[in-house]
C-alpha positions in Angstrom: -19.9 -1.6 47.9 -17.6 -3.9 46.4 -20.2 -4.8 43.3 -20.3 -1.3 43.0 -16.5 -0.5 42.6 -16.5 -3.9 40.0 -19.4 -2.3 37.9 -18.0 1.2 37.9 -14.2 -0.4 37.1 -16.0 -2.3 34.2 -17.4 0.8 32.8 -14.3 2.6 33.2 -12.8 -0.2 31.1 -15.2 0.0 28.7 -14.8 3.6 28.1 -11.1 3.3 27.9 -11.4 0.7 25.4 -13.9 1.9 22.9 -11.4 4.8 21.4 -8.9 2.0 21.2 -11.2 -0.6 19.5 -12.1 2.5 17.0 -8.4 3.9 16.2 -7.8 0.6 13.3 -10.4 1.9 11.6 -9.2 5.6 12.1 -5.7 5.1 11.4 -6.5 2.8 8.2 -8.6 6.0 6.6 -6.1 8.1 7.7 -3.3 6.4 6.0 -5.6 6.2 2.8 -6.0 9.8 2.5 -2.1 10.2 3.1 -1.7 7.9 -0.2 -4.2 9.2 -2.3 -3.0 12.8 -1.1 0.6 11.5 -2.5 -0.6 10.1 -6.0 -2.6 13.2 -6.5 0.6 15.7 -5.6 2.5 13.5 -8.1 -0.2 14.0 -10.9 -0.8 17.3 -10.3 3.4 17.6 -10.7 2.9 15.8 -13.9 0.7 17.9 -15.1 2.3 21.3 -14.4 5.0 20.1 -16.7 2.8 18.9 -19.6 1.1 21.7 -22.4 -2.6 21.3 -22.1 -4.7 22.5 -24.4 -2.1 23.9 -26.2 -0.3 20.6 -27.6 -2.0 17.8 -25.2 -1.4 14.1 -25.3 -3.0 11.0 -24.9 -1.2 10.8 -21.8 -2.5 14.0 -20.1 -5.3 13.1 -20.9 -5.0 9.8 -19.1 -3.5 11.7 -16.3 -6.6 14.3 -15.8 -8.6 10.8 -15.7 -6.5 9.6 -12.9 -6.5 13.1 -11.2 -9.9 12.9 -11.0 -10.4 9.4 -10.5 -7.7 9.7 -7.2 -9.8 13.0 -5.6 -12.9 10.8 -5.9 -11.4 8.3 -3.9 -10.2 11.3 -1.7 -13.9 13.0 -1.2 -15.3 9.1 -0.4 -12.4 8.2 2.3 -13.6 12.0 3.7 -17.0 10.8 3.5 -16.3 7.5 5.8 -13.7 9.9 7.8 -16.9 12.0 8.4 -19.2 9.2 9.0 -16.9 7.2 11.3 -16.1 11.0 13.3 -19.5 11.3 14.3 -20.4 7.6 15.3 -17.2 7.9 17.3 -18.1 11.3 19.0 -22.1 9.7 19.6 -20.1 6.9 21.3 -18.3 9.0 23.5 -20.8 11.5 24.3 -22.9 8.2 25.6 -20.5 6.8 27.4 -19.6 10.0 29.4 -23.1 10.4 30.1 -23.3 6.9 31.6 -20.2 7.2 33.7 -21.5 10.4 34.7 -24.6 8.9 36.0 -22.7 6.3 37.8 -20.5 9.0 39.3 -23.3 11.0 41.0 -24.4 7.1 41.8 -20.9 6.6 43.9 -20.9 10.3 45.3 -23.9 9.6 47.1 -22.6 6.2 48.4 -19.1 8.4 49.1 -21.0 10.9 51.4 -23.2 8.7 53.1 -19.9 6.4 53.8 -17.8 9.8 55.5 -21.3 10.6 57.2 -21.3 7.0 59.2 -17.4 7.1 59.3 -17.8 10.8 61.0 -20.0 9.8 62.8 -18.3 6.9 64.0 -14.8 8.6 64.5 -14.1 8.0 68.3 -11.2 5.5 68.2 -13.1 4.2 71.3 -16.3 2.7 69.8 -13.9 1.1 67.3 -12.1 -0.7 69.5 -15.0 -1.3 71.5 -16.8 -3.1 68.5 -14.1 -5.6 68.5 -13.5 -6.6 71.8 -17.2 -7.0 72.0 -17.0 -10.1 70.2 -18.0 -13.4 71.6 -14.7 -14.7 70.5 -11.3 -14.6 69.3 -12.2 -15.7 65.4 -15.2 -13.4 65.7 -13.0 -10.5 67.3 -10.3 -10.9 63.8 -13.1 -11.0 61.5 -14.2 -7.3 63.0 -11.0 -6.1 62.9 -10.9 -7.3 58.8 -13.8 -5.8 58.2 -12.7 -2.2 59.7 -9.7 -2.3 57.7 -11.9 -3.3 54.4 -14.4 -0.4 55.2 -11.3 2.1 55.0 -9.8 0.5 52.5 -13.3 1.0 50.3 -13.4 4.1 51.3 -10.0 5.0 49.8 -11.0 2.5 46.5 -14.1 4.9 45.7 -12.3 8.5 46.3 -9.7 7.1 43.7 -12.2 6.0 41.4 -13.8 9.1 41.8 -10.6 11.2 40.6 -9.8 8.6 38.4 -14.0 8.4 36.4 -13.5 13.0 36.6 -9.8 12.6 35.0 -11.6 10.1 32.3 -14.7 12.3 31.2 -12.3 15.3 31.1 -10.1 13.6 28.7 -12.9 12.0 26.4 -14.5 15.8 26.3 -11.0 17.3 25.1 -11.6 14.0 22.8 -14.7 14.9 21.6 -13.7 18.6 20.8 -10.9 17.2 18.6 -12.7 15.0 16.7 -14.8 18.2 15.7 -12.1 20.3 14.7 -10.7 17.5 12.6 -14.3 17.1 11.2 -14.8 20.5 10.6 -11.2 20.6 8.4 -12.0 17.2 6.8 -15.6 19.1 5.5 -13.2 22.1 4.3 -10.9 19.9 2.6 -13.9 17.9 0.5 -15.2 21.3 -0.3 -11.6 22.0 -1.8 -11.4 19.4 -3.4 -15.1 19.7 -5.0 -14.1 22.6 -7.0 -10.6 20.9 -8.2 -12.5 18.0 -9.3 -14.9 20.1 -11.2 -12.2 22.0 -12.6 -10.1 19.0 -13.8 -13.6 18.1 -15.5 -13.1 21.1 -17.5 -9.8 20.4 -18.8 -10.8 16.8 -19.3 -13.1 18.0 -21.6 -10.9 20.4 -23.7 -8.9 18.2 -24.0 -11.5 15.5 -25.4 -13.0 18.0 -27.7 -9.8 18.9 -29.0 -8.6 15.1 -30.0 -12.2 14.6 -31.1 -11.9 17.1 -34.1 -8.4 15.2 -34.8 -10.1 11.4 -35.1 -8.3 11.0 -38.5 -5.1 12.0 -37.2 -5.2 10.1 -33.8 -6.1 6.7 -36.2 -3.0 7.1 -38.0 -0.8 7.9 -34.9 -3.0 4.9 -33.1 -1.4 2.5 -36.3 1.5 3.8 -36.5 1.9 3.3 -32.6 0.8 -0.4 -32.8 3.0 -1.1 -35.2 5.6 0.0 -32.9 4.2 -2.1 -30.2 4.1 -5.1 -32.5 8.1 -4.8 -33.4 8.9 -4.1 -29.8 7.0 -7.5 -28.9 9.1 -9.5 -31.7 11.8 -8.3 -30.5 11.7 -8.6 -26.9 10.5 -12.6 -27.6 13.6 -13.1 -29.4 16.0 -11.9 -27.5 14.6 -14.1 -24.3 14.0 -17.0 -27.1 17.8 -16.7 -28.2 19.1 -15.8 -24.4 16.8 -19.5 -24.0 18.7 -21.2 -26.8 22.3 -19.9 -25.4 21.5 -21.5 -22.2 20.5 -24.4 -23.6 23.5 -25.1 -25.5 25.5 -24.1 -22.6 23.9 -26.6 -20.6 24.5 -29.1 -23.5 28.2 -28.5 -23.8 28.3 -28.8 -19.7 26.6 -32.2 -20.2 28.9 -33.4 -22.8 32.2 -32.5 -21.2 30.5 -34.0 -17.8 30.0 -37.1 -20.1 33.3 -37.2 -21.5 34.7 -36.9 -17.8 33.0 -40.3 -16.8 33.8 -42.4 -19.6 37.6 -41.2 -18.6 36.8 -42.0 -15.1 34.7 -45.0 -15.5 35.0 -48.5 -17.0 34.1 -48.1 -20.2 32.6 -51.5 -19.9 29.6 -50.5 -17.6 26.8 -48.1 -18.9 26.2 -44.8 -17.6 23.3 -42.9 -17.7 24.8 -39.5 -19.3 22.4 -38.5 -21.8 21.7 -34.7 -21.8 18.5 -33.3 -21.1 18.4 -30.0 -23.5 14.7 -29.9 -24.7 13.3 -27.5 -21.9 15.2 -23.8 -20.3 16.7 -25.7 -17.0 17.9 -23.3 -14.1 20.7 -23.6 -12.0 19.8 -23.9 -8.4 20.7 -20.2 -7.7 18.6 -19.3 -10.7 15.9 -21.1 -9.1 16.1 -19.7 -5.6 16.2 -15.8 -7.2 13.1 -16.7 -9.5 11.6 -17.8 -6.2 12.7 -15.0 -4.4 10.8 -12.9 -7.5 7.9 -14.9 -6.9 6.9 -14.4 -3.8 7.5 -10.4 -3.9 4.3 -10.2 -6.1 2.5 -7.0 -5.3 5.9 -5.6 -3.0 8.2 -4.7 -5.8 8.9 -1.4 -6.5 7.9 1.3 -9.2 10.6 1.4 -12.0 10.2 5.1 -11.3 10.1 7.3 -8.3 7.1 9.3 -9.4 5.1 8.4 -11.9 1.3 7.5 -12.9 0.0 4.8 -15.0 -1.7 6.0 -18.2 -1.9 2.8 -19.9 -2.5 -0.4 -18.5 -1.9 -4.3 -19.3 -4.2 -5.8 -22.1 -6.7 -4.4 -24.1 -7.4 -0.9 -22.8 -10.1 1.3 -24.9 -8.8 4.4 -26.8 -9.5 7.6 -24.4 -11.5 9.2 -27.3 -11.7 6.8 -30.4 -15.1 5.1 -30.1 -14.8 1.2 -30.4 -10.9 1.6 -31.0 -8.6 -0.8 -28.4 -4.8 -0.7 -28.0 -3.2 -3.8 -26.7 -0.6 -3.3 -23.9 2.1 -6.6 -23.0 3.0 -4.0 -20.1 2.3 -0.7 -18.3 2.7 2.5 -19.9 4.0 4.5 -16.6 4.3 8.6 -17.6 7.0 10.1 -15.5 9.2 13.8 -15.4 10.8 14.5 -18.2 14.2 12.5 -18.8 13.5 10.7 -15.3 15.9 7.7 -14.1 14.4 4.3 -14.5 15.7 1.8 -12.0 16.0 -2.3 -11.6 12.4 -3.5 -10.1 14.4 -6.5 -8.6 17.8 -7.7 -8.5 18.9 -9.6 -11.2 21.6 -10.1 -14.1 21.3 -8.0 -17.1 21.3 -10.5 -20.4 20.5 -8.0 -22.9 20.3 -4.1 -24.0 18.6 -3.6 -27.3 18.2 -0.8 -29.3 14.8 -0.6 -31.0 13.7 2.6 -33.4 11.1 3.7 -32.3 10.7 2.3 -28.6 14.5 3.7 -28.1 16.7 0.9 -26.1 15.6 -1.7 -24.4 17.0 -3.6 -20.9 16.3 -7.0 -20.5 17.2 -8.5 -16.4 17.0 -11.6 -15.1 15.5 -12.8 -12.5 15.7 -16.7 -12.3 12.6 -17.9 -15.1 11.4 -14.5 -14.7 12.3 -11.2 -17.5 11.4 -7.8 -15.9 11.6 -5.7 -19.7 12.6 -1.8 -19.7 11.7 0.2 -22.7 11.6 3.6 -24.2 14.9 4.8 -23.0 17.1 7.1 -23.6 20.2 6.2 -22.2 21.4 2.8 -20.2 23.9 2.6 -17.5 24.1 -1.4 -17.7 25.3 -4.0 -20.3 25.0 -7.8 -20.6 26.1 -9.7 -17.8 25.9 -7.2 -15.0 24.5 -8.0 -11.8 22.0 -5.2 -10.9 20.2 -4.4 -7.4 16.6 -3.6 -6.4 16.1 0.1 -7.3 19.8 0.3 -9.0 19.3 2.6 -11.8 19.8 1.4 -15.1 19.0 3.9 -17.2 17.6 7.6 -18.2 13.4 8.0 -20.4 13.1 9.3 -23.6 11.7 12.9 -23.9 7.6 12.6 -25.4 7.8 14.4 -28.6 6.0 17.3 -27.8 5.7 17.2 -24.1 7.5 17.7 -20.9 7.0 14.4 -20.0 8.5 11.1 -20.4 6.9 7.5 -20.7 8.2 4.4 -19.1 6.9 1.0 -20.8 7.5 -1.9 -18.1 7.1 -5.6 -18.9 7.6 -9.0 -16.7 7.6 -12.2 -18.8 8.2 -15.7 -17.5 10.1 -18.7 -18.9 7.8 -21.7 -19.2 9.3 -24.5 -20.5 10.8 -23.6 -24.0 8.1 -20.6 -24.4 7.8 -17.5 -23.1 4.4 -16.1 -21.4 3.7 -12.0 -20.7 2.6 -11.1 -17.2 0.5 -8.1 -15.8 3.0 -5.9 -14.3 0.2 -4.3 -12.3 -0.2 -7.2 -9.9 3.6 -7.5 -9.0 4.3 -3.8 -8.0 2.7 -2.3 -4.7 -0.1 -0.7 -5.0 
C-alpha cells in the first residue's frame, strides 16, 4: 500500500508540474504578441495621420513595410501559440487519463481495505490480535501496524479527493486552452485580411513613386547632400568641443605646473609636462561614459511612439532599383510636432542650427555623443545637465505629411577622432 500511495503521489506531482514547466514558454509568446500588438497600434496611429495615395512619402511607405512585416511576426507567434496549445492540451488529456487509470487502480484497493476493516470492526478482535503476541516487542509492533493500517486508510481517501480535485481542474484547463485557441485562430484570420490589405496600399504606393523615378532621383540628391552637410557638421562641432577640452586641460596643466615650481625647489626636476595629444576625461566623465556603456540595448527611444523607417548604413531605396542611401543614424517617423527627449543623461555641449536638417542637440555622455536632429524647437542650451527621457526639444513638420521625422545618432570619442555608432543596437528592442 505504501508503494502505491508513493507512485500515485509521484504522478500527482508530475501532473502538477507539467502546466508549470509549460507556462515559460506560454508566457514568453504571450508577451510577444502584447509587443508586436503595441508596435502595430503605433504604426497603424502613424499611418492614420499620413496622406496615402494622395501625397505619400517615402516614409509611409517604409511604414506599410513595417506594418506588414510586424503582423507577420504576429500570424507566426499565433502559429507557435497554436502549436504549443495543442501539445499542451495532448499533454494534459494524457496525463488525466493516466491518473484516472490509477484512481480506479486505488478505488479498488480503497474498497477491498473498508471490506477487511468492516469486517474486522469488533474492537474485540483488535485488541485480541495484540495481546496474542508472544511478547511485549511483538505485542508494540501489532499495535504500530493497526495504527499504520488506519493511517493508510485515511492517506488513500485523501488522495482520492485530492487525484478527483486535480482532473477537475486540468479539464477546466483543457477547456480554456480551447477557447483561447479558438480566439487566437480568429485573430490570425483578422489579421490575414489586414495584411493583404496593407499589401494593397503598399503597392499603390510603389506604383505611384515608380512613375515619379526622375523626381525621387533628384529629391534622393538633394537629400544626401543634406545628409553630407549634416555629417560635417556634427564632426566639427564634437572635433572643436575635442579641441576646447584639450586646451582646457592644457591651461589646467600649466597653471598646475606653475603651482609646483612656486612650491618646489626650483633646483630639483619635476615631471610636469602636459599630456594634450589625445581627448582625456575627467574621472566623472569616465564613470558616465561607463555608465552609457553598459546600457547598450536598455536605453530609451528618443520618442514615445515612433517606428523606424530608415536604418543605420547603407539601406536600399524602397523603389529606386540599385539606388542606396547612407544613414550615420536612425531615421525614427513619429506624430506630427512630437517631443524628442534625452536617451541618457548627460551635459548638453552644443545646439546647432543646420538648414535643411533644422537644429541640432549635441549631449554628452562621457566619450560618448548621443546627436538629435531635425528639430523644430530646443528647450536646452550648452552646458545644461539633462536627464534620461528629459525633453529637449519639439520635430519638424514633413513637408507634406502629418508626420514628423526624428534623425538619432551616437558617436564615440576615440582618441583624437571621432567614430559613428549603430543606434539600433543601444536602444531596446
Amino acid at each position: 500500500m505504501n508503494l502505491i500511495i508513493k507512485n500515485i503521489s509521484a504522478l500527482l506531482l508530475s501532473l502538477i508540474l507539467i502546466p508549470v514547466l509549460g507556462q515559460g514558454n506560454s508566457q514568453k509568446l504571450k508577451k510577444e504578441q502584447l509587443k508586436l500588438e503595441k508596435r502595430i497600434s503605433g504604426t497603424k496611429m502613424l499611418l492614420s495621420k499620413s496622406k496615402l495615395n494622395t501625397n505619400s512619402s517615402l516614409e509611409d511607405l517604409q511604414l506599410i513595410d513595417n506594418q506588414i512585416k510586424n503582423r507577420e511576426r504576429l500570424l507566426r507567434n499565433y502559429d507557435e501559440q497554436v502549436r504549443f496549445s495543442k501539445q499542451q492540451i495532448a499533454d494534459k488529456t494524457l496525463e488525466i487519463n493516466r491518473l484516472k487509470a490509477e484512481q480506479i487502480e486505488l478505488k479498488n484497493q480503497y474498497q477491498k481495505m473498508l471490506i477487511y476493516a468492516y469486517k474486522n470492526r469488533n474492537k474485540y478482535g483488535k485488541l485480541m490480535y495484540i495481546f496474542s503476541a508472544n511478547s511485549y516487542n511483538e505485542a508494540i509492533k501489532r499495535n504500530n501496524y493497526l495504527k499504520q493500517v488506519q493511517e493508510l486508510r485515511t492517506k488513500q481517501f485523501q488522495l482520492l479527493k485530492k487525484n478527483k480535485e486535480i482532473i477537475n481542474a486540468e479539464i477546466i484547463k483543457i477547456n480554456q486552452e480551447k477557447k483561447e485557441k479558438e480566439k487566437i485562430l480568429e485573430s490570425k484570420l483578422a489579421e490575414k485580411k489586414l495584411i493583404e490589405k496593407d499589401r494593397n496600399i503598399k503597392n499603390e504606393i510603389y506604383r505611384k513613386f515608380k512613375k515619379e523615378e526622375n523626381i525621387l532621383k533628384a529629391k534622393l540628391q538633394k537629400d544626401e547632400l543634406k545628409k553630407a552637410e549634416l555629417k560635417k557638421k556634427i564632426n566639427e562641432a564634437i572635433r572643436l568641443e575635442i579641441l576646447a577640452e584639450q586646451r582646457r586641460r592644457k591651461k589646467e596643466e600649466e597653471a598646475r605646473r606653475k603651482r609646483l615650481e612656486k612650491e618646489k625647489n626650483k633646483n630639483k626636476p619635476t615631471n610636469t609636462t602636459p599630456q594634450t595629444a589625445y581627448f582625456k576625461e575627467t574621472k566623472e566623465s569616465k564613470a558616465l561614459g561607463k555608465s552609457f556603456s553598459t546600457s547598450k540595448g536598455k536605453l530609451p527611444w528618443p520618442v514615445s511612439k515612433g517606428s523606424i523607417t530608415e536604418k543605420f548604413g547603407k539601406n536600399p531605396h524602397p523603389t529606386l532599383h540599385n539606388v542606396y542611401t547612407n544613414n550615420n543614424g536612425l531615421d525614427i517617423s513619429a506624430p506630427m510636432n512630437a517631443q524628442i527627449r534625452a536617451i541618457f543623461k548627460g551635459e548638453v555641449t552644443s545646439v546647432l542650427n543646420i538648414p535643411g536638417a533644422g537644429k541640432v542637440v549635441i549631449i554628452k555622455h562621457g566619450s560618448y555623443r548621443t546627436v538629435y536632429s531635425n528639430l523644430k524647437d530646443t528647450y536646452v542650451k550648452s552646458g545644461d545637465k539633462v536627464s534620461t527621457k528629459q525633453t529637449i526639444g519639439s520635430l519638424l513638420n514633413k513637408s507634406g505629411s502629418n508626420i514628423s521625422v526624428a534623425h538619432l545618432e551616437i558617436h564615440v570619442v576615440v582618441g583624437s577622432g571621432v567614430k559613428c555608432l549603430n543606434p539600433s543596437i543601444w536602444i531596446s528592442k
